[in-house]
C-alpha positions as CSV (number, residue, x, y, z in Angstrom):
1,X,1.3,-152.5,53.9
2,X,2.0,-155.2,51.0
3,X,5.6,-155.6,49.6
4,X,6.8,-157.0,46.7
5,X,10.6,-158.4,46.8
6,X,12.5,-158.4,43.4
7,X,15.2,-160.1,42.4
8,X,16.0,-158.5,39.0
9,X,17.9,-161.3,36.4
10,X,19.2,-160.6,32.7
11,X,16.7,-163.2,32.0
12,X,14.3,-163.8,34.9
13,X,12.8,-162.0,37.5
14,X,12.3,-163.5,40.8
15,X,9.1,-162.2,43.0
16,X,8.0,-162.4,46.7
17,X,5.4,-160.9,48.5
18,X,5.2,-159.7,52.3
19,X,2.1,-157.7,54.2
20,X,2.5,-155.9,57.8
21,X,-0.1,-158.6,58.8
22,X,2.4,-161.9,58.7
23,X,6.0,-160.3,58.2
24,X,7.2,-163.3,56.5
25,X,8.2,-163.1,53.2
26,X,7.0,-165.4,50.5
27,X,8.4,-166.5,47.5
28,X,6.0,-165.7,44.7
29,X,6.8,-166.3,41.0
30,X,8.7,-166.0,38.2
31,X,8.1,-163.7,35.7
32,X,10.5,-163.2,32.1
33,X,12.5,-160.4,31.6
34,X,11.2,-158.8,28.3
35,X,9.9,-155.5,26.7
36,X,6.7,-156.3,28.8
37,X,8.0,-156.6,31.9
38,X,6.8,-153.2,33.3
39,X,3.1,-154.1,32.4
40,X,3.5,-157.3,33.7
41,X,4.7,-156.2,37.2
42,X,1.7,-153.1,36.9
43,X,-0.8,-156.1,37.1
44,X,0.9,-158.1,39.7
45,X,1.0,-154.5,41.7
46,X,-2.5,-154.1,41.1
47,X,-4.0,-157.7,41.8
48,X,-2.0,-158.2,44.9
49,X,-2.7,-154.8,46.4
50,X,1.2,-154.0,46.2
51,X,2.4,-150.6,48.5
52,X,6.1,-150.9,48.4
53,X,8.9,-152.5,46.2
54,X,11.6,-153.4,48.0
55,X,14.4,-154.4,45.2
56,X,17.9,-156.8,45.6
57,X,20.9,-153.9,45.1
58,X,24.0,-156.3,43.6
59,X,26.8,-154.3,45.9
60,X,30.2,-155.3,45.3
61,X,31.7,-157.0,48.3
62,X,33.7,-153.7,48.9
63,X,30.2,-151.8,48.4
64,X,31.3,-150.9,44.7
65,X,29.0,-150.5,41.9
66,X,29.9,-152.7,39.1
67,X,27.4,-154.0,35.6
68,X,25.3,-155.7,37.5
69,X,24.1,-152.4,39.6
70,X,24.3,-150.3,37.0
71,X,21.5,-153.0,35.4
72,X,19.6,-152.6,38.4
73,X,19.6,-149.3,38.6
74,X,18.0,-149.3,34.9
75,X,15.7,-151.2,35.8
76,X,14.5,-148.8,39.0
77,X,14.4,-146.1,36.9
78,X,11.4,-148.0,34.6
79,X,10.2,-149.0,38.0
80,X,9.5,-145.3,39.1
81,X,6.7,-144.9,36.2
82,X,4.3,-147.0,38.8
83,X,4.4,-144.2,41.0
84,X,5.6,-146.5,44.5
85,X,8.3,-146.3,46.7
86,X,11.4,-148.2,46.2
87,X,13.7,-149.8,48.5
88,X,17.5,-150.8,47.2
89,X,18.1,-153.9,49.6
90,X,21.6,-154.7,50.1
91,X,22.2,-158.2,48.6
92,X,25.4,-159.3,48.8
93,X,25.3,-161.7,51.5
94,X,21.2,-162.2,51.5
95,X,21.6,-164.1,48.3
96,X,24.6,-166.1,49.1
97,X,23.3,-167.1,52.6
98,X,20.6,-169.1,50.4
99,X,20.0,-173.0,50.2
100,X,19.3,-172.2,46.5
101,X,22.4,-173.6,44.0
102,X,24.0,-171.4,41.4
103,X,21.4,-172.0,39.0
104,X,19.0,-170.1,41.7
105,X,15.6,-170.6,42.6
106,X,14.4,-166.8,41.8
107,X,11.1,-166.0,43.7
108,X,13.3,-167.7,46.6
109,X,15.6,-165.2,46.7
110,X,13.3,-162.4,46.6
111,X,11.7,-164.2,49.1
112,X,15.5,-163.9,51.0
113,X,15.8,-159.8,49.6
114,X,12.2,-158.9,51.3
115,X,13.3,-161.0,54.9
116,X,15.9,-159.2,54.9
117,X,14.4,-156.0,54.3
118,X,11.7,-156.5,57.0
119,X,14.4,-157.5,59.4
120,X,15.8,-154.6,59.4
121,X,12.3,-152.4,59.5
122,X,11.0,-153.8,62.0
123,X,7.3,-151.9,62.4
């Protein structure tokens, strides 16, 4: 199976990749977040052979749902229209356990998301 990791930003949206095969997550690229950004992810989806979407969930610290979910959960719901399955991965400490600064390095923490996410699938 091929994954794509997503870390969903107001502005930019981060992307890693992940097959069965290796298991190791790869940061991918950066895509902007605009009114295309459905059909851009269709034809990433279709050129890499995507299966599953495995997405970064901004929990609270206290496991509360707060703007930047609520976002998120926005953005899964024009994510559905492909017609894959969807994973909410937990990121509250994947993304702050990463060597990236404030000013994050997106496809790196996607990268981070869909490690996690494998982690804890193991096959």
């Amino acid at each position: 199976m091929n994954y794509l990791g997503i870390d969903y930003g107001e502005a930019k949206i981060g992307l890693a990749k992940a097959s069965d095969s290796s298991r190791v997550a790869v940061p991918f690229r950066t895509v902007m977040n605009g009114a295309d950004l459905i059909d851009q992810l269709e034809r990433i989806i279709l050129a890499e052979g995507i299966e599953h979407i495995v997405v970064g969930y901004p929990l609270g610290l206290s496991g509360g749902l707060g703007a930047a979910t609520r976002m998120v959960d926005g953005f899964i719901e024009k994510l559905k229209t492909l017609s894959l399955p969807i994973t909410k991965q937990d990121e509250r400490f994947s993304t702050t356990s990463g060597s990236f600064p404030r000013e994050r390095d997106h496809p790196a923490a996607a990268a981070l998301i869909l490690a996690t996410y494998l982690e804890a699938h193991p096959l």
